[in-house]
ChimeraX commands (.cxc) that place a marker at each C-alpha (Angstrom):
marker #1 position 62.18,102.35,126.99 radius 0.5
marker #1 position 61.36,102.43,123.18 radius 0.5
marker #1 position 63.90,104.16,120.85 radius 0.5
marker #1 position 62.32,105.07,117.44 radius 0.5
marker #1 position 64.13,104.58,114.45 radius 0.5
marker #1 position 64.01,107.43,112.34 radius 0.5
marker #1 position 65.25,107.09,108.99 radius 0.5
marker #1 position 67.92,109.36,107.85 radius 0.5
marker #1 position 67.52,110.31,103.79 radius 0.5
marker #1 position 69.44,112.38,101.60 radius 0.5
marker #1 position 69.96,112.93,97.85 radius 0.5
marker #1 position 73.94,112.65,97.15 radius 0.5
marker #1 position 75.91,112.30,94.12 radius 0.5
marker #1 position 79.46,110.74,93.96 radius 0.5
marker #1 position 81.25,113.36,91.85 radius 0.5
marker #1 position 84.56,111.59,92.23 radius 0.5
marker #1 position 86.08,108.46,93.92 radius 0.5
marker #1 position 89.56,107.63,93.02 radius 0.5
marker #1 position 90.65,104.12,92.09 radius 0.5
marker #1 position 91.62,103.25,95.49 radius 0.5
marker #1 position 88.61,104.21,97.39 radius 0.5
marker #1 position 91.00,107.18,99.75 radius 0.5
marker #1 position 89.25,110.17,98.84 radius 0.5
marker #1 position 85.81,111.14,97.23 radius 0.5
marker #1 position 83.84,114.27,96.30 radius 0.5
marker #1 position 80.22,114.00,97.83 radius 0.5
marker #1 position 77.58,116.55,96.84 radius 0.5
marker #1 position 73.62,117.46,96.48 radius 0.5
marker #1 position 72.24,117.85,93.55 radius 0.5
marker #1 position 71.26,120.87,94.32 radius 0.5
marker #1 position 74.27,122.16,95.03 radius 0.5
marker #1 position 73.85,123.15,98.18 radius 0.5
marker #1 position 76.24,120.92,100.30 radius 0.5
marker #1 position 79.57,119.58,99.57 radius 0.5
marker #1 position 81.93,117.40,100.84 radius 0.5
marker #1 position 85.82,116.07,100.51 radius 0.5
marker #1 position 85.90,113.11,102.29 radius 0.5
marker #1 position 89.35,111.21,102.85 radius 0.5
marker #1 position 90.06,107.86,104.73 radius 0.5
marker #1 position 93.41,109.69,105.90 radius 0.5
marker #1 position 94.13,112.59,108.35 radius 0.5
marker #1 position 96.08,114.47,105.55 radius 0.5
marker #1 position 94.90,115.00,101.94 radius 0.5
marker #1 position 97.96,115.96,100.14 radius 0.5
marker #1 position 96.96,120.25,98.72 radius 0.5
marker #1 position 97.26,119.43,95.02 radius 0.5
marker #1 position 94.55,116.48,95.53 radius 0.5
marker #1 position 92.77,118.88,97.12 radius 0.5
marker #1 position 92.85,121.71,94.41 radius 0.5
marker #1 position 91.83,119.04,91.95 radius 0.5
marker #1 position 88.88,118.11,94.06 radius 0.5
marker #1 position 87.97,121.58,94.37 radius 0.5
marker #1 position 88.42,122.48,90.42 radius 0.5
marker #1 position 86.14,118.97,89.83 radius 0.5
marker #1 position 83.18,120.70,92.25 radius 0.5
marker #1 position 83.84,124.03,90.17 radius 0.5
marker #1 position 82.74,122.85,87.15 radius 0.5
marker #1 position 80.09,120.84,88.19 radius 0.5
marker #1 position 78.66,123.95,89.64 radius 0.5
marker #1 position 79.57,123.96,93.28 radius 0.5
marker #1 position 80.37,127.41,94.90 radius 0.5
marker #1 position 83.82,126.16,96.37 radius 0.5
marker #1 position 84.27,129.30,98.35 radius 0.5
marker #1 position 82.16,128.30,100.97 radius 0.5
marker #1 position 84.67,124.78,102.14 radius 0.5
marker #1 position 85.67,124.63,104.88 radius 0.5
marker #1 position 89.16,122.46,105.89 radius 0.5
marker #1 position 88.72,120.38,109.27 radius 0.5
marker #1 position 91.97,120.52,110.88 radius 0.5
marker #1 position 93.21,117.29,111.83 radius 0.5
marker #1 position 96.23,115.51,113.89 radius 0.5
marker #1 position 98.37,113.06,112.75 radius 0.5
marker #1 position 97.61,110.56,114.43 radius 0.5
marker #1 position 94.64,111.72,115.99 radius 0.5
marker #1 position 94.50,112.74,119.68 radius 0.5
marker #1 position 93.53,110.04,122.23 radius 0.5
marker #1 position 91.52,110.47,125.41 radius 0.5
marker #1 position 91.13,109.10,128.55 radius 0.5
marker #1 position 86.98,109.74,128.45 radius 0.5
marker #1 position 86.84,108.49,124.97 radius 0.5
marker #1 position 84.54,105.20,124.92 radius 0.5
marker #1 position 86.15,102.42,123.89 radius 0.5
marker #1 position 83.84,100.64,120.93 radius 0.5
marker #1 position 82.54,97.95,121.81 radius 0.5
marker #1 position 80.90,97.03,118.53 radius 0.5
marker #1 position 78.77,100.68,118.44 radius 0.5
marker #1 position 77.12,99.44,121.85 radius 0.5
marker #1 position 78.21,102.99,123.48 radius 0.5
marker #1 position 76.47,105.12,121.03 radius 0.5
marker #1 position 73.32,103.51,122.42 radius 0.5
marker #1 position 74.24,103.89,125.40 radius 0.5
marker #1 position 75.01,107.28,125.07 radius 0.5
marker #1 position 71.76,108.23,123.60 radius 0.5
marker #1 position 70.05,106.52,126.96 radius 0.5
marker #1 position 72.20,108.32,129.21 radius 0.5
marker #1 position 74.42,105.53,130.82 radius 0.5
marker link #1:1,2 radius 0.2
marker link #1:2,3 radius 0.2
marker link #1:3,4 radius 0.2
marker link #1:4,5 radius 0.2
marker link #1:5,6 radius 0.2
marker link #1:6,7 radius 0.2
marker link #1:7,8 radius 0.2
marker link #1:8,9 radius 0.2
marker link #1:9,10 radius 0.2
marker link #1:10,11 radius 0.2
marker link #1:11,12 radius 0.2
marker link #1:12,13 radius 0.2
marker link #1:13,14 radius 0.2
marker link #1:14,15 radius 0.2
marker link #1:15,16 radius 0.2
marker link #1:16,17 radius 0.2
marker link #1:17,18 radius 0.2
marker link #1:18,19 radius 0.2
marker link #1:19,20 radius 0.2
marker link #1:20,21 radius 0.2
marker link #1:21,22 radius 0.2
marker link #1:22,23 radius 0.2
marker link #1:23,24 radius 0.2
marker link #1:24,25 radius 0.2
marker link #1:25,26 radius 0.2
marker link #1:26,27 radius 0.2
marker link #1:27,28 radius 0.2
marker link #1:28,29 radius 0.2
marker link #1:29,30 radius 0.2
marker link #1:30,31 radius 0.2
marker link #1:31,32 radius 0.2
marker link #1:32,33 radius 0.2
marker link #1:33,34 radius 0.2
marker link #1:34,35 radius 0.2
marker link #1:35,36 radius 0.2
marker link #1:36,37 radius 0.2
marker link #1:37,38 radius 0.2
marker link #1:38,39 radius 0.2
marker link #1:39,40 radius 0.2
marker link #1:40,41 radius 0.2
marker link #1:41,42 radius 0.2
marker link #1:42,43 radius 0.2
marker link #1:43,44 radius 0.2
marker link #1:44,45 radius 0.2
marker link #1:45,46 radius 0.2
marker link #1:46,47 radius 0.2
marker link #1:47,48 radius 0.2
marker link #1:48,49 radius 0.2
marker link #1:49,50 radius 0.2
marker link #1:50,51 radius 0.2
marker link #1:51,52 radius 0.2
marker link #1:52,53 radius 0.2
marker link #1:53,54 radius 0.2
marker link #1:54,55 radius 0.2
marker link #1:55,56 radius 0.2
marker link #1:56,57 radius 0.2
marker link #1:57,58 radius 0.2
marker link #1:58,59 radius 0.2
marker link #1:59,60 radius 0.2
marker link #1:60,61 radius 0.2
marker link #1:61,62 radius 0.2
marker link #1:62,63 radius 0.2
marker link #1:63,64 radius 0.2
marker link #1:64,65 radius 0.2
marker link #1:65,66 radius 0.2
marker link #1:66,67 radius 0.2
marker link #1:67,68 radius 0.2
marker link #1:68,69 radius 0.2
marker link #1:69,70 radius 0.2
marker link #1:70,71 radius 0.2
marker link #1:71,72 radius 0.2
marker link #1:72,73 radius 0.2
marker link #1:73,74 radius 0.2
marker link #1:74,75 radius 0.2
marker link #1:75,76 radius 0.2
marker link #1:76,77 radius 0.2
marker link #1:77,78 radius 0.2
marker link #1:78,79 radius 0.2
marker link #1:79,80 radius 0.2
marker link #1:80,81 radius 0.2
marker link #1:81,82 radius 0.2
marker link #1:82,83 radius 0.2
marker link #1:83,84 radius 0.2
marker link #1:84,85 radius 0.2
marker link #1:85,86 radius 0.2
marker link #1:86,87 radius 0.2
marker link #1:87,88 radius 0.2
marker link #1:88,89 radius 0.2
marker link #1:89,90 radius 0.2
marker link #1:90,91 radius 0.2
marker link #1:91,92 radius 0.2
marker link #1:92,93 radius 0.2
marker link #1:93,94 radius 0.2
marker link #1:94,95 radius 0.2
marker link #1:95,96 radius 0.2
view
């Protein structure tokens, strides 16, 4: 069975990425998408209201984000594939 690779493109900017590489501020240029990313479950609220002021005045309309809710540490399933160095994905996308 062939798989085509498609390529996946997108125009982002790196608004923000603190000195330790936990948290960034990821948007389009055209202002259309925007993200808070954080290598934790928990971004601490006044990080997160200086992220969000940052996005204001680069244009963003803020009042669209949306917080993920997320567990500390997060929740563990029997069903969940174990990774077996991204193998499963594949395998997932083939049906077995």
């Amino acid at each position: 069975m062939f798989l085509p690779v498609i390529p996946v493109v997108g125009d982002y900017w790196v608004l923000y990425l603190d000195d330790d590489y936990q948290y960034a501020l990821v948007g389009q240029p055209s202002r259309k998408y925007l993200w808070i990313l954080c290598r934790k479950n928990h971004l601490d609220e006044e990080t997160y209201k200086q992220l969000v002021e940052k996005a204001k005045a680069e244009g963003y309309d803020v009042t669209k984000l949306n917080k993920t809710p997320h567990t500390d540490p997060p929740p563990e399933t029997e069903d969940a594939p174990a990774d077996s160095k991204g193998i499963w994905w594949i395998k997932s996308i083939l049906g077995r």
